[in-house]
PQR file with spaces between the fields and no chain letter, atoms N, CA, C, O and H, PARSE charges and radii, in Angstrom:
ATOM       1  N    UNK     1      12.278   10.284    7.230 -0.4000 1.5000
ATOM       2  CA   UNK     1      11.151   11.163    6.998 -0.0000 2.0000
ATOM       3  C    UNK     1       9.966   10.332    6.511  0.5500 1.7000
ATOM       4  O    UNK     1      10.067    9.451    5.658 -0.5500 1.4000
ATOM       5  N    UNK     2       9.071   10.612    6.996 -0.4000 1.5000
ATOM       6  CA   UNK     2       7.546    9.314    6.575 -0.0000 2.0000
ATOM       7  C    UNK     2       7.440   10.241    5.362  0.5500 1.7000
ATOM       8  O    UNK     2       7.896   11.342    5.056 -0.5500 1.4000
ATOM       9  H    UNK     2       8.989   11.328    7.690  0.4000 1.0000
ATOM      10  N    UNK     3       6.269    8.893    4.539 -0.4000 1.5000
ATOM      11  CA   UNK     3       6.108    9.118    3.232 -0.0000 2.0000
ATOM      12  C    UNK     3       4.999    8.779    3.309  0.5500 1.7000
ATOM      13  O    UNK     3       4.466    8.251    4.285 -0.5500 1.4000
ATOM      14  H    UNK     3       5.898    7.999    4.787  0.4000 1.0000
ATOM      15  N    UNK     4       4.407    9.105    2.048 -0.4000 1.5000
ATOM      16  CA   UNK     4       2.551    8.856    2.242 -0.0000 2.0000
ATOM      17  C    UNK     4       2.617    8.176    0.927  0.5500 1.7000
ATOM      18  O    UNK     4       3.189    8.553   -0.096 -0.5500 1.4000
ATOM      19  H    UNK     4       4.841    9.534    1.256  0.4000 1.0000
ATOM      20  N    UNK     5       1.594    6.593    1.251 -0.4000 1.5000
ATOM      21  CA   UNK     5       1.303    5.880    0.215 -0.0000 2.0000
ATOM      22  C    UNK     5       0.556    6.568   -1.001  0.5500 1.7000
ATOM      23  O    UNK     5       0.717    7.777   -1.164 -0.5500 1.4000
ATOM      24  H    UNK     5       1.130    6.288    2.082  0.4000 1.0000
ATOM      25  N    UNK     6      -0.199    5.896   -1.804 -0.4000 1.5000
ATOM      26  CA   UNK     6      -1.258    5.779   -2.485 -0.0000 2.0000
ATOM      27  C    UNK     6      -1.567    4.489   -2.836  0.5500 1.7000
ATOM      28  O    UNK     6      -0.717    3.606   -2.957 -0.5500 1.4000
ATOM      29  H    UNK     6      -0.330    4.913   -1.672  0.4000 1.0000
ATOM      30  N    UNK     7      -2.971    4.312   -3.036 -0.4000 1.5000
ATOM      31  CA   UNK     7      -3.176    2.950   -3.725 -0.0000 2.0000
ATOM      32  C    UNK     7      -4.187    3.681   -4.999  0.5500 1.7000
ATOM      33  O    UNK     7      -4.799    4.736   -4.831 -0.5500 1.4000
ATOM      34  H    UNK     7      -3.662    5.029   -2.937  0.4000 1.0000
ATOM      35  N    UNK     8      -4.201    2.942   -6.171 -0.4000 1.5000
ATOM      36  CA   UNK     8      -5.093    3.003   -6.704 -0.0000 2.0000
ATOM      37  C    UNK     8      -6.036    1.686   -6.742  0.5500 1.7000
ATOM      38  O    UNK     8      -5.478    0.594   -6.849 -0.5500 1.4000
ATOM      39  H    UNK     8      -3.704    2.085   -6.307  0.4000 1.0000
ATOM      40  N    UNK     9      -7.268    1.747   -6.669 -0.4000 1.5000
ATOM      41  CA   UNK     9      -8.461    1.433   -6.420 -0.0000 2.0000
ATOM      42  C    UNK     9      -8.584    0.340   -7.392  0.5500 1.7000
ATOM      43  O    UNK     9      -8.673   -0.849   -7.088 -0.5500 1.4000
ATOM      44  H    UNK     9      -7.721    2.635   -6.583  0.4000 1.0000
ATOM      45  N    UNK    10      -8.585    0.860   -8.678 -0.4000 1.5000
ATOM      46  CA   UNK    10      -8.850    0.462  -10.044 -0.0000 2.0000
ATOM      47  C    UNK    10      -8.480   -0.533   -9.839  0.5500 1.7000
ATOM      48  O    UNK    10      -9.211   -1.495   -9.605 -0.5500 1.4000
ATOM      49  H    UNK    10      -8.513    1.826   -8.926  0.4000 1.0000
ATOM      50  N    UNK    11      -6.644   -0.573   -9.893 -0.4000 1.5000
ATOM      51  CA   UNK    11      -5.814   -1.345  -10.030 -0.0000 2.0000
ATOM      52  C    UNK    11      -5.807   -2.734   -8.824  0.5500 1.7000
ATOM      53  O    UNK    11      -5.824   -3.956   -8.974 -0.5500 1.4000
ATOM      54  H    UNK    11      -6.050    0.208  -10.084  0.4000 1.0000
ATOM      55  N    UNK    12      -5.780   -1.997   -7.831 -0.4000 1.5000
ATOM      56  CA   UNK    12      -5.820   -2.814   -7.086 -0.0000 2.0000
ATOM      57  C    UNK    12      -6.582   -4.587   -6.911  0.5500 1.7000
ATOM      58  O    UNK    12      -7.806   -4.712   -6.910 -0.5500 1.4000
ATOM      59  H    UNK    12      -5.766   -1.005   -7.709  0.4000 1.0000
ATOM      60  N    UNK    13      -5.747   -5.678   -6.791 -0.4000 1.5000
ATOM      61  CA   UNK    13      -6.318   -6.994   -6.504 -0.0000 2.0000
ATOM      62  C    UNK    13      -7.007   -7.648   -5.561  0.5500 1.7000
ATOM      63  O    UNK    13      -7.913   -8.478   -5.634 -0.5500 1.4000
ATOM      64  H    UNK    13      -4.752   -5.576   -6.793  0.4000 1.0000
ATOM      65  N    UNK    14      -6.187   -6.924   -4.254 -0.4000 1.5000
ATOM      66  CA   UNK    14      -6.603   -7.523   -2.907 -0.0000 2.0000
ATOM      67  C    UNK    14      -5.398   -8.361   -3.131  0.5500 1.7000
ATOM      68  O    UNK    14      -5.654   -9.311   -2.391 -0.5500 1.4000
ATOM      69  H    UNK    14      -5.451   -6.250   -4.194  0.4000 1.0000
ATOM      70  N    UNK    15      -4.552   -8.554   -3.531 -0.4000 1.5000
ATOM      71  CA   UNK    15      -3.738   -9.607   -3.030 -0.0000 2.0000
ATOM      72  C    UNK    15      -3.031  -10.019   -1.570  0.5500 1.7000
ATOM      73  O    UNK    15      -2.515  -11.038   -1.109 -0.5500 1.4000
ATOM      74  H    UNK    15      -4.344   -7.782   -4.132  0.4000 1.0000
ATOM      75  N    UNK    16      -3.354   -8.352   -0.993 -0.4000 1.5000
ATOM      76  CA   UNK    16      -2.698   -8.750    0.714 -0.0000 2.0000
ATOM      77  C    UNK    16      -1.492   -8.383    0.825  0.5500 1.7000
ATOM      78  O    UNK    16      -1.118   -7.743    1.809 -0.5500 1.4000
ATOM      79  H    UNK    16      -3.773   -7.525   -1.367  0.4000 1.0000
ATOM      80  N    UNK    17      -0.798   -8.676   -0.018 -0.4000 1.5000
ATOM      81  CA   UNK    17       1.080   -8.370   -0.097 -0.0000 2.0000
ATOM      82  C    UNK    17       1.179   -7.174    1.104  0.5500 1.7000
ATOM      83  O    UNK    17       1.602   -7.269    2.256 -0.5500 1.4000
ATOM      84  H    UNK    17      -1.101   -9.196   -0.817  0.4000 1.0000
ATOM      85  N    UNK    18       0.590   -5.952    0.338 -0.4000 1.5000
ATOM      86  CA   UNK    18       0.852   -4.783    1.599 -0.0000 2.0000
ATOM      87  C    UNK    18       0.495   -4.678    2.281  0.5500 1.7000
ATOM      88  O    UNK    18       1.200   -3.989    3.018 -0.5500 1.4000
ATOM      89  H    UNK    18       0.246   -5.875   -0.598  0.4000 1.0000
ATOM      90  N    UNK    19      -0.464   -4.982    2.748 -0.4000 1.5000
ATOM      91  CA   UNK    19      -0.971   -5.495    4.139 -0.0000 2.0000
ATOM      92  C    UNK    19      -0.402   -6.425    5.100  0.5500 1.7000
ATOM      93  O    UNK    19      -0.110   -6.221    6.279 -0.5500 1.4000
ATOM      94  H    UNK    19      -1.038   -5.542    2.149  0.4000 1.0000
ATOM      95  N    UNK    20      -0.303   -7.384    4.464 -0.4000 1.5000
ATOM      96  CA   UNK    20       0.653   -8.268    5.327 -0.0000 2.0000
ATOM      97  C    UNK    20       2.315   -8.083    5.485  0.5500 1.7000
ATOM      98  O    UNK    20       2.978   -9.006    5.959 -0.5500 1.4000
ATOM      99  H    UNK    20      -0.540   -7.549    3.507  0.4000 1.0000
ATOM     100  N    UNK    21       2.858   -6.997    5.113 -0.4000 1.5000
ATOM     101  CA   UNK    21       3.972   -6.938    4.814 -0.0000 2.0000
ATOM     102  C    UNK    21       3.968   -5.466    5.846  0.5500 1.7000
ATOM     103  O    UNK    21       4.917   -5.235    6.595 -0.5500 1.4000
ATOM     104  H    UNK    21       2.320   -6.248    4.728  0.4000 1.0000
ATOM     105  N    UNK    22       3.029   -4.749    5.770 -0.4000 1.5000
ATOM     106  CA   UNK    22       3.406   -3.212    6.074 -0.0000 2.0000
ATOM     107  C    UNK    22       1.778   -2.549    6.616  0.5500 1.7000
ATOM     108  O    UNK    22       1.094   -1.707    6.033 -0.5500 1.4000
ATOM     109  H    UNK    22       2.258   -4.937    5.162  0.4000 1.0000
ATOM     110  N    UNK    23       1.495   -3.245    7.876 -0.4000 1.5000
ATOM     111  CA   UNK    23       0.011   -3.413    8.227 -0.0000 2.0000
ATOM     112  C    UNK    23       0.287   -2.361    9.272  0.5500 1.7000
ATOM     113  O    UNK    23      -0.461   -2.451   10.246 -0.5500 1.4000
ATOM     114  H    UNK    23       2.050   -3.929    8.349  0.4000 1.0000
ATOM     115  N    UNK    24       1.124   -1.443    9.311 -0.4000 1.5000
ATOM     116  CA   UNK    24       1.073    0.021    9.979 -0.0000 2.0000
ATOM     117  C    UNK    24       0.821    0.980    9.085  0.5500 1.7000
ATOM     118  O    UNK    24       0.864    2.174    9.380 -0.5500 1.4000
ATOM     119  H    UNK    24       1.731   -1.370    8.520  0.4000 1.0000
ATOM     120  N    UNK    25       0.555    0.565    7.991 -0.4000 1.5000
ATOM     121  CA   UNK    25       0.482    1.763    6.544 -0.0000 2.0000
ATOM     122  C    UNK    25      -0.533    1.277    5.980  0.5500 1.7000
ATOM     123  O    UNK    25      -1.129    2.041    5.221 -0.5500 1.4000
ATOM     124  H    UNK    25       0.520   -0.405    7.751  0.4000 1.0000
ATOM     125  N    UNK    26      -1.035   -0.035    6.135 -0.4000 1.5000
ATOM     126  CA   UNK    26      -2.257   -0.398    4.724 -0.0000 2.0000
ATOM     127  C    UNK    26      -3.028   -1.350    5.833  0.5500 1.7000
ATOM     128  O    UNK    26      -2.665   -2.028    6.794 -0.5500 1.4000
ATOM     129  H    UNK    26      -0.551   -0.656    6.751  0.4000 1.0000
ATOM     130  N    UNK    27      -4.833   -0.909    4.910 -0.4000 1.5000
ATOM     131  CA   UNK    27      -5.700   -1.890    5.430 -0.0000 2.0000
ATOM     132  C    UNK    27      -6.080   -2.092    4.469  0.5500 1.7000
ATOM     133  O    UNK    27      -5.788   -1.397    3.496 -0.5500 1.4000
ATOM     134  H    UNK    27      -5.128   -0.358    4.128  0.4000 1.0000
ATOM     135  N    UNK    28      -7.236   -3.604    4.392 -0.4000 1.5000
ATOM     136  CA   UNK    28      -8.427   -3.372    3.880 -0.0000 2.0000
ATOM     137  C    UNK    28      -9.361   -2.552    3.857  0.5500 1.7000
ATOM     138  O    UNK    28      -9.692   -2.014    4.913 -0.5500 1.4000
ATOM     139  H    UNK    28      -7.473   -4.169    5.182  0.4000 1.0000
ATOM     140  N    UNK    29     -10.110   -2.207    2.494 -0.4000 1.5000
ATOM     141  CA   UNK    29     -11.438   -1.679    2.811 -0.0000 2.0000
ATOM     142  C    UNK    29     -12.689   -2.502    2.979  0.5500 1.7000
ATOM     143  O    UNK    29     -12.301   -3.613    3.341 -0.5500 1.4000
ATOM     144  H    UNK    29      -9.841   -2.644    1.636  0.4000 1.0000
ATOM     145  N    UNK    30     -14.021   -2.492    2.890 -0.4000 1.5000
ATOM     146  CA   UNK    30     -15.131   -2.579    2.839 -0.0000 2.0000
ATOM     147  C    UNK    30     -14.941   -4.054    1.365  0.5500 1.7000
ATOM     148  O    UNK    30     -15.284   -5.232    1.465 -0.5500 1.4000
ATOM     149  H    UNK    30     -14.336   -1.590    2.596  0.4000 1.0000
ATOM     150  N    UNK    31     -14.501   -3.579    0.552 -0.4000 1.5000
ATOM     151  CA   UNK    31     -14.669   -3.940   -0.819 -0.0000 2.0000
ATOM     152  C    UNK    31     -13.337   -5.133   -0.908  0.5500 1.7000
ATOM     153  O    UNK    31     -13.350   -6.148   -1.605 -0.5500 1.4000
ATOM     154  H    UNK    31     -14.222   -2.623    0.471  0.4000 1.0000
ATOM     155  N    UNK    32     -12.360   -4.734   -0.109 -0.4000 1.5000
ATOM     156  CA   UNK    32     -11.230   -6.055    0.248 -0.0000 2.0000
ATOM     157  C    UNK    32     -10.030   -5.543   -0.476  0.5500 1.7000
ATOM     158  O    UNK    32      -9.021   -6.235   -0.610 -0.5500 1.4000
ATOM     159  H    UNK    32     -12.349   -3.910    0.457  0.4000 1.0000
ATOM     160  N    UNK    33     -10.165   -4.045   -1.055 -0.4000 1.5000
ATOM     161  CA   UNK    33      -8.813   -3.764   -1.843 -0.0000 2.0000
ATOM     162  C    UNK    33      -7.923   -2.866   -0.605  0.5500 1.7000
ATOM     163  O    UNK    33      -8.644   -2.247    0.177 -0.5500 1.4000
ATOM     164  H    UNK    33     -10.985   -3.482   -0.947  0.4000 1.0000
ATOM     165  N    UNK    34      -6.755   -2.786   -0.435 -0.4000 1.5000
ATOM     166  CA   UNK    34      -5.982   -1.850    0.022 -0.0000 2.0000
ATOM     167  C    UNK    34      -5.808   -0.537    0.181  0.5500 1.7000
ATOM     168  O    UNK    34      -5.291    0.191   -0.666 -0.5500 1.4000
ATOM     169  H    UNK    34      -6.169   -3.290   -1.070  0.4000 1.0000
ATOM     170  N    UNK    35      -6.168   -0.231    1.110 -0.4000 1.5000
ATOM     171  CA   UNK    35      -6.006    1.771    0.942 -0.0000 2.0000
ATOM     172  C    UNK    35      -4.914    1.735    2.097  0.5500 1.7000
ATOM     173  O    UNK    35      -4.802    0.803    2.894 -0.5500 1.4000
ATOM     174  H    UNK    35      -6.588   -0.823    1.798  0.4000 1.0000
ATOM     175  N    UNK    36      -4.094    2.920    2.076 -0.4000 1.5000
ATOM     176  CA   UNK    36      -3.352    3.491    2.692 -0.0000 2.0000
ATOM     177  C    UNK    36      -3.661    4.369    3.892  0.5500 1.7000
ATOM     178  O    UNK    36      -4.229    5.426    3.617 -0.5500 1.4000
ATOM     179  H    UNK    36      -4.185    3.677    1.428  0.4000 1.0000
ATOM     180  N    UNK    37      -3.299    4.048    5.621 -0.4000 1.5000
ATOM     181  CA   UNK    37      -4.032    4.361    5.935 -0.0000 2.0000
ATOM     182  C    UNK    37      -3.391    5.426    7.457  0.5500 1.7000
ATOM     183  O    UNK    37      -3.785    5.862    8.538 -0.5500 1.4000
ATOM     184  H    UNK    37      -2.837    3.189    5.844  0.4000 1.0000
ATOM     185  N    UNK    38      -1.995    5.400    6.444 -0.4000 1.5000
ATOM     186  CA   UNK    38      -1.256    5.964    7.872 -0.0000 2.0000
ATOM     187  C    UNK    38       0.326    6.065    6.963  0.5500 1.7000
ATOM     188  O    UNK    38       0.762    5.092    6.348 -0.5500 1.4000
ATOM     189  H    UNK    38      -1.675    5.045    5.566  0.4000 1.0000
ATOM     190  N    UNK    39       1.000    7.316    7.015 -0.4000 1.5000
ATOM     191  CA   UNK    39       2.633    7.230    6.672 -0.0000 2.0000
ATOM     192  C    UNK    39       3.246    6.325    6.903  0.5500 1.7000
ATOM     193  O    UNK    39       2.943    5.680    7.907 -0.5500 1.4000
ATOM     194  H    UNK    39       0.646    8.106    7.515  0.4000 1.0000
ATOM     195  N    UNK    40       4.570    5.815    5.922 -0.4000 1.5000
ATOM     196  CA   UNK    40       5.279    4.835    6.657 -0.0000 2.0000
ATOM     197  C    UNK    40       6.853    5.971    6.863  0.5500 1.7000
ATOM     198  O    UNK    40       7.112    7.169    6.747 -0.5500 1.4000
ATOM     199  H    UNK    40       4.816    6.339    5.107  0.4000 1.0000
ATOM     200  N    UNK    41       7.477    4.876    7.173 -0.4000 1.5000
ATOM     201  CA   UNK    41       9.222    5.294    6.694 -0.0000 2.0000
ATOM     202  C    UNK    41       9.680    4.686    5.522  0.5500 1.7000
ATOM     203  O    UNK    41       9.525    3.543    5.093 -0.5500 1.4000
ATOM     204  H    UNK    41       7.267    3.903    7.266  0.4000 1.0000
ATOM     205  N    UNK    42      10.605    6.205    4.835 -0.4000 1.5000
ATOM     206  CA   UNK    42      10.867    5.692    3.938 -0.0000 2.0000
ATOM     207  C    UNK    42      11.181    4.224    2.386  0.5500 1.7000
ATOM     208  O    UNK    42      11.148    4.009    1.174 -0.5500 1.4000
ATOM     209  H    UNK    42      10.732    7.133    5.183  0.4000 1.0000
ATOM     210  N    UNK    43      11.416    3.751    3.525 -0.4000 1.5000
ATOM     211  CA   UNK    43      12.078    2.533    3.366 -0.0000 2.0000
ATOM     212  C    UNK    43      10.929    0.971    2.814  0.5500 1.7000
ATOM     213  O    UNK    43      10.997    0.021    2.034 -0.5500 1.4000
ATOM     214  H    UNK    43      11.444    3.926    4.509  0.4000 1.0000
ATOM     215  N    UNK    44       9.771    1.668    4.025 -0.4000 1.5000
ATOM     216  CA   UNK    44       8.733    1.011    4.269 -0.0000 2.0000
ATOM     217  C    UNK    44       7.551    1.407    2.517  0.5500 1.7000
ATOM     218  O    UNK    44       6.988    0.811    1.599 -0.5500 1.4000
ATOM     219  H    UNK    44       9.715    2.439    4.659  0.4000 1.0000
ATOM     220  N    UNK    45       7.679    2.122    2.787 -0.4000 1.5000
ATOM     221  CA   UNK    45       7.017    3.027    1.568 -0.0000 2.0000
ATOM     222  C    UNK    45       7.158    2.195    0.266  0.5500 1.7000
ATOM     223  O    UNK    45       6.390    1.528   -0.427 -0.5500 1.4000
ATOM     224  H    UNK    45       8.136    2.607    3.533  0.4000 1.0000
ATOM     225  N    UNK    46       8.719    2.588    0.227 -0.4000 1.5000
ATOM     226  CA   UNK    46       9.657    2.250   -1.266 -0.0000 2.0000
ATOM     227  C    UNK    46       9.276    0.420   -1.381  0.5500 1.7000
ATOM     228  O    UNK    46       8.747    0.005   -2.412 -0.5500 1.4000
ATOM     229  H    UNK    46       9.343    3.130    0.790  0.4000 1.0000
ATOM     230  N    UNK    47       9.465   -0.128   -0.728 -0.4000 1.5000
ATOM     231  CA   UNK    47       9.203   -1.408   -0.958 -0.0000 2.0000
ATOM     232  C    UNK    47       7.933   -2.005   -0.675  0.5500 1.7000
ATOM     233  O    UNK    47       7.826   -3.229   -0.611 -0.5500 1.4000
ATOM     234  H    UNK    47       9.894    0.210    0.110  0.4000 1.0000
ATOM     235  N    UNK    48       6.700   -1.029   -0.455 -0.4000 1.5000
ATOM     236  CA   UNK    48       5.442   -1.428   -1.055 -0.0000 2.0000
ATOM     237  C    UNK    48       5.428   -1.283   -2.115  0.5500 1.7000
ATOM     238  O    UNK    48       5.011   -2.197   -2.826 -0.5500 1.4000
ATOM     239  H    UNK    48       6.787   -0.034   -0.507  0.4000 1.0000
ATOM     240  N    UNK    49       5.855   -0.134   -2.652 -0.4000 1.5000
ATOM     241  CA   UNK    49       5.388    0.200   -4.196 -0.0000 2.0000
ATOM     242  C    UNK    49       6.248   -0.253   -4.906  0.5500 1.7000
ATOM     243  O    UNK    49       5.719   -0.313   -6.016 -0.5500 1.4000
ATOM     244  H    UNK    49       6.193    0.609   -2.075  0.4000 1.0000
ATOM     245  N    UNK    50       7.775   -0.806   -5.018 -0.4000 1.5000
ATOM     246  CA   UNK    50       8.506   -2.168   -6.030 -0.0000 2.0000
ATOM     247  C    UNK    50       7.967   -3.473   -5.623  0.5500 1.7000
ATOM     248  O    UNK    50       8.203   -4.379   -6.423 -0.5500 1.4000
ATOM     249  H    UNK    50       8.205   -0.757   -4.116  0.4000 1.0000
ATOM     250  N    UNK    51       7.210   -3.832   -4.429 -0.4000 1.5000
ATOM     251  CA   UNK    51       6.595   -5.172   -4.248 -0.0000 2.0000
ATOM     252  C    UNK    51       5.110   -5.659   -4.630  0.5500 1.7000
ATOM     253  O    UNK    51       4.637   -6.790   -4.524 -0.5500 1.4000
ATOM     254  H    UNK    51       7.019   -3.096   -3.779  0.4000 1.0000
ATOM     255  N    UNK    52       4.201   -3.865   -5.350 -0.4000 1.5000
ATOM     256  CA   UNK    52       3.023   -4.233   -5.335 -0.0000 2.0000
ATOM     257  C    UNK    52       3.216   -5.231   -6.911  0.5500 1.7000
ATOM     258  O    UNK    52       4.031   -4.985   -7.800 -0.5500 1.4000
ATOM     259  H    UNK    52       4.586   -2.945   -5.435  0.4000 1.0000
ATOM     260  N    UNK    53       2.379   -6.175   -6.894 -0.4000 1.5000
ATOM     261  CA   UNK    53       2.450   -7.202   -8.242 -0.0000 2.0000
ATOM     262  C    UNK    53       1.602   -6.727   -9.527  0.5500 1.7000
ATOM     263  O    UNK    53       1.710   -7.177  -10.668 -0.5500 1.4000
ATOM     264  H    UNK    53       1.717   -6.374   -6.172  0.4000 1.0000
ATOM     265  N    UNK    54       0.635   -5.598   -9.025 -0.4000 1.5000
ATOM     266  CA   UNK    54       0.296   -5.330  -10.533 -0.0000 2.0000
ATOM     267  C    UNK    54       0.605   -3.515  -10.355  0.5500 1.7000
ATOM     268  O    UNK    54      -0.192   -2.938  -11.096 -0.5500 1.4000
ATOM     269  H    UNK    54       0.547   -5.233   -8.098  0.4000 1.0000
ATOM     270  N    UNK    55       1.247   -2.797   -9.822 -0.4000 1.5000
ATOM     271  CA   UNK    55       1.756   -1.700   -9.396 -0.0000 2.0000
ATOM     272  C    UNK    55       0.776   -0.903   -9.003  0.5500 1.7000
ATOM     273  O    UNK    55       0.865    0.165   -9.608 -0.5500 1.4000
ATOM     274  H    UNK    55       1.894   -3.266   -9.221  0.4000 1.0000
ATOM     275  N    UNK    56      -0.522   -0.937   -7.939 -0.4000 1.5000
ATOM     276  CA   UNK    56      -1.197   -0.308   -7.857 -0.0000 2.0000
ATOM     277  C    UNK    56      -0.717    0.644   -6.284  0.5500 1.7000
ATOM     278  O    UNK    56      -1.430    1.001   -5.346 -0.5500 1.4000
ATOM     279  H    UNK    56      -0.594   -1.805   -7.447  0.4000 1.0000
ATOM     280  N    UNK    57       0.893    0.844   -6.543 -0.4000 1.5000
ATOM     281  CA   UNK    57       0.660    1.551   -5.039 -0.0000 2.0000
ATOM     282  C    UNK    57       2.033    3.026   -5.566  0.5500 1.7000
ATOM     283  O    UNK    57       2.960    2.829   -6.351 -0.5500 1.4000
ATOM     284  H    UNK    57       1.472    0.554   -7.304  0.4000 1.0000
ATOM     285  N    UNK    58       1.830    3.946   -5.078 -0.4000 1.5000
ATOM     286  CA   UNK    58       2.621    4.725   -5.359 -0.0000 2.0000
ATOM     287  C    UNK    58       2.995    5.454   -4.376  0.5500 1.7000
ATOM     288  O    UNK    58       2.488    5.284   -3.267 -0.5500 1.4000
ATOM     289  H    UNK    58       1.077    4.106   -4.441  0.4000 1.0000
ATOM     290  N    UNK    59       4.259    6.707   -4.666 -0.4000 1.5000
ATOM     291  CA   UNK    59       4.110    7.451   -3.158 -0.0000 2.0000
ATOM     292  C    UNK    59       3.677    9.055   -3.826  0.5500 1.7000
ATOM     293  O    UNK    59       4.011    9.570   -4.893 -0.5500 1.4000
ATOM     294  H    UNK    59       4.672    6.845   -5.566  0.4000 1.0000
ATOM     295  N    UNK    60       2.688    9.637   -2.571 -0.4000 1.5000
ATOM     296  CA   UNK    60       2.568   10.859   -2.875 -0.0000 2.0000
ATOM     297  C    UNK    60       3.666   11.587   -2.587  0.5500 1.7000
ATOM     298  O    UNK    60       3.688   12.793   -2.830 -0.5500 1.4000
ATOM     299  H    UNK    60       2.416    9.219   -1.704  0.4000 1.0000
């Protein structure tokens, strides 16, 4: 069942991790931080948000 990211903004580094890891679910923006930009699968989801490094990603 797909799951829908979140990023928070605030938090966010730009470090790339989810992007480069899960670039069917996350882009850059304008500003270079991560937004969420499409459901993943489960699976896909769960291990953005235990891999983000300062925890700026969650699931709705």
């Amino acid at each position: 069942m797909p799951k829908k990211a979140r990023v928070d903004s605030d938090a966010c580094i730009g470090c790339g991790l989810c992007v480069g890891s899960h670039p069917e679910i996350f882009e850059f923006d304008p500003d270079g931080k991560a937004v969420a930009v499409n459901e993943g699968e489960d699976a896909d989801v769960e291990d953005a948000v235990a891999s983000c490094p300062v925890g700026a990603i969650s699931e709705e």
